[in-house]
Every structure is written in C-alpha cells, then in structure tokens.
N, C-alpha and C positions, 0 to 999 in steps of 0.2 A: 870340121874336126873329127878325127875318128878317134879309135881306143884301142889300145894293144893292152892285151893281157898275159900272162906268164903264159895261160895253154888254152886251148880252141874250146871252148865251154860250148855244153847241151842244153840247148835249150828245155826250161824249167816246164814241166806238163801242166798247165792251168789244171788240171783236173788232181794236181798235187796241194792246190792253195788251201789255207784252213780257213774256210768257211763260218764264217758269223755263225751261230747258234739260236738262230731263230724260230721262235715256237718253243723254246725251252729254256733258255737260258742268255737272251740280250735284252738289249737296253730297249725294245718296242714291247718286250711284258712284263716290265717293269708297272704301270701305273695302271695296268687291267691286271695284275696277280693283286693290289694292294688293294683296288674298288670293289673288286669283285668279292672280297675280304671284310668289303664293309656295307654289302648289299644292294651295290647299283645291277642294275638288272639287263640280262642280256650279253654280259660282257665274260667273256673266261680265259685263263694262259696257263701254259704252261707251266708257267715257273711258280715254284710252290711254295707261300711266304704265311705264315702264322698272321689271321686274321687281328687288326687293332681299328679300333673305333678311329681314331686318330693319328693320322701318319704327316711325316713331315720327310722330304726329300733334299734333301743338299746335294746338289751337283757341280762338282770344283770341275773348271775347263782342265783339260789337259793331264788331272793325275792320274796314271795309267796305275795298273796292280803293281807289272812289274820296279815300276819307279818308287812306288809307295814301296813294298816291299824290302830293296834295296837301301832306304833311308830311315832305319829306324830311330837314330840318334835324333833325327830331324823330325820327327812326327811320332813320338812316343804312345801318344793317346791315339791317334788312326790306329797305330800299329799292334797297340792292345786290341784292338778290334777284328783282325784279320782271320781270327779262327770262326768269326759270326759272319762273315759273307758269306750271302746268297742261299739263306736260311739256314744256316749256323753246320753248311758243308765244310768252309774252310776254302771255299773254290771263286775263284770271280765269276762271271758271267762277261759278254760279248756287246761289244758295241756292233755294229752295223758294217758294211761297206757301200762305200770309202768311210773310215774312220776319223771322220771331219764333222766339225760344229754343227753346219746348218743339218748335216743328215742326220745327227745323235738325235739333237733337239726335237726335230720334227719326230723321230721313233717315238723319243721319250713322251712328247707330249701327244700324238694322233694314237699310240699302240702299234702301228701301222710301220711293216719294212720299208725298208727305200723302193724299191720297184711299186709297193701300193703309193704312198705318201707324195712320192714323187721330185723328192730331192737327193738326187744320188750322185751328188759330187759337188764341191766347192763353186765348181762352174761348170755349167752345161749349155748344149743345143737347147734355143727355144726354138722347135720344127716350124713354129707359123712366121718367126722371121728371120731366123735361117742364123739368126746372133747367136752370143756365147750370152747367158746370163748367170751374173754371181748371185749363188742365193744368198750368201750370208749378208751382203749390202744390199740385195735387191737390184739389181741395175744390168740393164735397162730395166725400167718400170715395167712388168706387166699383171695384172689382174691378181692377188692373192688367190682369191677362192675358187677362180679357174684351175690355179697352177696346183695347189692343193685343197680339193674338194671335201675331206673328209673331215668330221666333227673331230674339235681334241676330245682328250678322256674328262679334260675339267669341263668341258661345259658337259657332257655325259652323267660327271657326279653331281654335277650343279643342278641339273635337272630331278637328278633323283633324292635331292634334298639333304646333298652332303656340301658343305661350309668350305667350298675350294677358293684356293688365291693366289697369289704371283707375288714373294718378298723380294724386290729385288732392285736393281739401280733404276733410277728415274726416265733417262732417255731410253729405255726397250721399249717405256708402254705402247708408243704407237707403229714402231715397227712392222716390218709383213712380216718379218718370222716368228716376232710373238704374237700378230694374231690369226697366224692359220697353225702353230703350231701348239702355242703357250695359252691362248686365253680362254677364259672361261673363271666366272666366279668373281670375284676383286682383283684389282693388282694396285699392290702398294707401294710405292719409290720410294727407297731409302736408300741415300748416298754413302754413308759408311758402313764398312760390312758388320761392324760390329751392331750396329742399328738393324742390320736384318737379321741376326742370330735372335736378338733379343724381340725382335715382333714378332717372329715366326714363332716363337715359340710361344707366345700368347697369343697371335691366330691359332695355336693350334688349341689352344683351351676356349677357343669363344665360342664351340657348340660342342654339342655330343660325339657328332659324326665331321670331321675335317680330315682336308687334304691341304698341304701345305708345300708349294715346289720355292727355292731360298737358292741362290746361284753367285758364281765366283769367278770372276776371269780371269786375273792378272797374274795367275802361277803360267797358266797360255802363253798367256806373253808376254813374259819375263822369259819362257824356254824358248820361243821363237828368235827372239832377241838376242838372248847372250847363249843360250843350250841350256842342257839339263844337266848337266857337268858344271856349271856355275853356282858361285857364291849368290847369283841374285835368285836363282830358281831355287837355291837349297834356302835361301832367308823365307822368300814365300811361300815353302812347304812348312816351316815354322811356325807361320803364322794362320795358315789353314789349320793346322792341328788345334794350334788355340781357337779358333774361331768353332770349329766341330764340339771340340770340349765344352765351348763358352754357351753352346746350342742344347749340347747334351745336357747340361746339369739344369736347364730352366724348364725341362718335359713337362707338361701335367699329366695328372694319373693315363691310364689304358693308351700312351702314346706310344710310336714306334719312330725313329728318326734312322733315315736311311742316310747314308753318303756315296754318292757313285761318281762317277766322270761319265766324259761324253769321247775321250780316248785315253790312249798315250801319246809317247810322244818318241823320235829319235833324232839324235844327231849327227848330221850329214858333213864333214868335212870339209873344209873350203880346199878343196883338190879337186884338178883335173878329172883325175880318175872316178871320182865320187859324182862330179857333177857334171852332167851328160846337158850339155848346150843347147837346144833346141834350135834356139838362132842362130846359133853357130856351124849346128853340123847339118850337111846337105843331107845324108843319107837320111837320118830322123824327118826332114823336112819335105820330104819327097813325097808328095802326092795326099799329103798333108792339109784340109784348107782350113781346118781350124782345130785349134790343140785347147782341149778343156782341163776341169778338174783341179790339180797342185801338180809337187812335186814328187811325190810319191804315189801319185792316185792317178794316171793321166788318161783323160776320155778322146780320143782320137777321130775326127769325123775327115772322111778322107773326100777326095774331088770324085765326083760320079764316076766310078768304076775299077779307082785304085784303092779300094779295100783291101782285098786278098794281099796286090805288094806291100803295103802300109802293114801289113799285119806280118809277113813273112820279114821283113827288114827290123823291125822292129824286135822281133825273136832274134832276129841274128846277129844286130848287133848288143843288145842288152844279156842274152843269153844266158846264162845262170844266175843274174841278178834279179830278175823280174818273174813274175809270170803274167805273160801278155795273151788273151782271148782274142777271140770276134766278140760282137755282139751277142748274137743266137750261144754261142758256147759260153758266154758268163754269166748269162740266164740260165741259160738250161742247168748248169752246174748249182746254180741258188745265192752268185753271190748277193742282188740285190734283194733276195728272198724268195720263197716259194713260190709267189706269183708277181709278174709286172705288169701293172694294167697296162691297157691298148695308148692310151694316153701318155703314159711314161715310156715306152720304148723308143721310140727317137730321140730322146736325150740322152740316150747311151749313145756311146762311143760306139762310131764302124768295129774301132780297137779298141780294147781297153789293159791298159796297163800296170800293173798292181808291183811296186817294188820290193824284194824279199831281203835284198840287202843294205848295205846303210848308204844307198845313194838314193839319185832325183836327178828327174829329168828337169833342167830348171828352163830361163827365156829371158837374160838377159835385158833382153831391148822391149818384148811385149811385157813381160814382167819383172819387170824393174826389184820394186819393195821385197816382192814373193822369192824373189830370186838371191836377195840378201839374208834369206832369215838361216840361222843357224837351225834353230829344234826343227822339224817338221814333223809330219804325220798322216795318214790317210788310208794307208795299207791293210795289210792284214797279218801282220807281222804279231805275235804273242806282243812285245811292247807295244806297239801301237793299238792291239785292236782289244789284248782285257782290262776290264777296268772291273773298280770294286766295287760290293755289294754292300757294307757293314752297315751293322745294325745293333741303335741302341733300344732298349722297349721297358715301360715303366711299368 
C-alpha cells in the first residue's frame, strides 16, 4: 500500500527533532536531584529541586503536561499545581526517547539515559540472539543484570541510610523491570490505589530521611484503549487528581510529594492515511528483517547491507511526518542521551524512526493488539515527550 498526499513533502531534518533534556531537566535527574538533597553521596543533577528530608514520587502512566494542562475541569487539584513544576519554574521537564514505559521507568529509577540504562524502545534487537525483545514484558527471557548493569538510585539511598521503598500493585514485585530498574529498599503491594496513597504516605514518616516511589497505570490504558479524547480517559484523570489530593493531604512534616508521568500520549486515527501498514506496504518492508520499538517510535534493523535504502525509503515515503536517522546520526544528535554505552548500540535501530505527526507506523499481522490501540506514544513530539514536575512540600 502506498500514500498520496496533497503535495511532494521534504523530508523532516533529524537534526530538527526536539531532543530530551537530559542533564537538566528529564525524567533520569529526577531521583539524583532529590537524593542528592538528602545526602546520599556521590550522586549530583542537573535539575535543581529544594532539598526535603522526605520525598515521595507519584508517577501516573501516561499523563503528559500537555494533557494535564488541557483538562482542567478534570483535574482541578493537579491543575492548581502547575505553576510548582519543576522547582516552582512553571515549566515541565522531559521524559527520555522513545517516550515509552519500560524506557521512563528505567531513567527514573537507575538516573541513567536510555543509551546508558539500556532500554531504548518498547522492543529491541537483543545482538547475541539476533531477536526482537520487549522490555516492558521481558520476553524472550534474558539475564536482567546483563541487560541493565547499572545500580537504581534506591538501593544508592538504601545504602546510604535513607528509608527507600516501592508502594505499589502486588504483581511488579518480582518483575525484570522492577528489579533492574525500581528495587532497592522495601516494596510493598497494595492492590487498591487508594491503599497506596494512604501507605506512602506513612512510609514516608517511618524515618527521618525517605524516599518513597507510589505508581498508577490505568489512565495508560484506558488512552490506549479508547484515546484521550474519551469519557473513559477523562473519568480516570478524575480520579488521579483525587488520588494525588488524597496523597497530599496525609504528608508528614519536611515532606516533598512529587507527581510526574513517564509520557504523554496521542491519538492516532483509525485512517488509512494516519496508519502506515507495515505488513501491508512493500516499500516500508523492503530490506527490512526486523521492525522494533511501537508505533510512533520504530527501531529498524535492516538485512546486511540495506541500511542506507531502508533509511532513504523511509524518508521518502513518511516525509514530513517523521524524522527518520541512521543509527550513528541519532546518537550523535543525543536522542538516547549524551552517551550510549558499547553495549547498547546494537539495539538501536540500522533506522530509527521518530513520528512528528499524529500517525504510526502500525503491523497488522505481527502486531495484532499494538496495532489496535487508539492513544499511542513514544516520540518526541511536545505531547508525547513533557510531562510534569508538581510539587507539593510540608
């Protein structure tokens, strides 16, 4: 299947894409700006957050700034809060690229960009067996502490004698993703969210010095589901404000409660035009042998030695909607951060693909479910890639 458009569109300059803000202002200095705040040693960031003995972090899946922003009928109490992001600039700060769960996650909890960490896309090349592996399910199986070698920030503060822990639903604890990204300290399972507002916030009084991470998925996937233009994603932005609220008011003294996401999110059309086939169209598929990442985020590993066309076909047919790299050129520009270890670069993309408009390349047949969802996300689009910083402190 090809795509006509109204007129011969230029291809988008990768070197025009807006760039994570790391080292200053994302989601990987987020919990070295707060430790470091509270005396763990050796650790420092950029981003510059008024020291609390006591912090607590709420991470709602999926609510982006601009979403938040836009709903204030829906989210009253977040929305009072928007002049205090990200040390009371008024400004959000950046998630990561690709602007997907497993890659937030690991920021948030190792400090660490995607090119160090080593999860930079939803699905990637594992080089030693040539597969696609999803981080966020783990599968195929291989080695956590291989795949990400680096310590999180909680066992960092756990070591240095601050009181860290994980409130959150009961099937993460034994996860790979929470334990090369999240653990460190206690983790505690509590199955109704209102049961985590209400512990966290007395883990956060059970010593002098705490760190407290308290987490929320189903606004995710409720936009994945029906959009973000739905009655179901605007009832469960309701219900996160109360939850944040229900959090906020139970602080004990010298706390700080943070709320941020791990993206946004956009809604992709169930149109031709919008959704670019993968299994469907030959030209995409061309020299192609394995297609990673989502639908907005796509890591392209092409057959020995069709890189270059895989990468020129790609620009030419996606053309002002995308901005597509090489490899070497979406490193060296910073999207996965300032540096990628030796170890992470082959699970980049030959090509990599970054969508700027409100489509996605989807795959019908290999990706069946993925292929269905309305909300997506993963880019570096303002929607997709700020999320908020807010901040309540006692």
């Amino acid at each position: 299947m090809t795509h006509s458009l109204p007129h011969d569109p230029v291809p988008l300059d990768p070197r025009t894409a807006p760039v994570p803000r790391y080292g200053e202002a994302s989601l990987a200095d987020l919990l070295p700006a707060i430790v470091a705040g509270q005396g763990v040693p050796g650790i420092t960031s950029g981003l510059k957050l008024q020291p609390a003995d006591r912090a607590c972090v709420f991470l709602v899946d999926g609510m982006g700034w601009e979403l938040l922003a836009a709903h204030p009928d829906e989210a009253p109490f977040l929305t009072s809060l928007l002049p205090t992001s990200r040390g009371g600039t008024g400004e959000p700060i950046t998630a990561g690229f690709p602007s997907t769960t497993a890659t937030s996650l690991a920021s948030v909890g190792t400090g660490q960009v995607p090119g160090a960490h080593g999860l930079p896309g939803y699905s990637v090349l594992d080089p030693a067996t040539g597969e696609l592996m999803n981080q966020l399910r783990w599968q195929p199986w291989t080695d956590p502490y291989l795949w990400q070698p680096y310590p999180t920030v909680f066992q960092l503060a756990d070591a240095a004698g601050v009181a860290a822990c994980q409130v959150t639903a009961p099937h993460f604890e034994h996860t790979p993703l929470t334990r090369i990204a999240l653990s460190g300290g206690a983790f505690h399972g509590r199955l109704s969210a209102e049961e985590r507002m209400d512990f966290a916030a007395d883990r956060l009084a059970a010593a002098d010095r705490t760190l407290v991470y308290t987490y929320y998925a189903e606004l995710d996937g409720n936009g994945h589901r029906y959009g973000v233009d739905s009655d179901a994603w605007r009832g469960q932005l309701m219900y996160v404000d109360r939850l944040a609220q229900r959090l906020a008011e139970q602080l004990p003294p010298r706390s700080v409660l943070y709320v941020t996401a791990d993206h946004g999110m956009v809604d992709v059309p169930r149109d031709p035009e919008a959704r670019y086939d993968f299994d469907e169209d030959w030209e995409l598929r061309a020299g192609v042998a394995r297609l990673g990442g989502e639908g907005r985020a796509r890591h392209l590993y092409a057959v020995p030695g069709a890189a270059d066309d895989v990468h020129a076909v790609w620009r030419e047919v996606l053309g002002d909607r995308a901005w597509v790299a090489t490899r070497d050129e979406a490193i060296e520009l910073g999207w996965f951060g300032p540096r990628v270890d030796d170890r992470v670069r082959a699970r980049i993309g030959d090509v990599v693909a970054a969508m700027s408009d409100g489509v996605a390349v989807v795959a019908t047949e290999s990706e069946p479910s993925e292929s269905e969802l309305i909300g997506m996300h993963g880019s570096m689009t303002p929607t997709e890639q700020l999320v908020p910083l807010l901040e309540v402190r006692t």
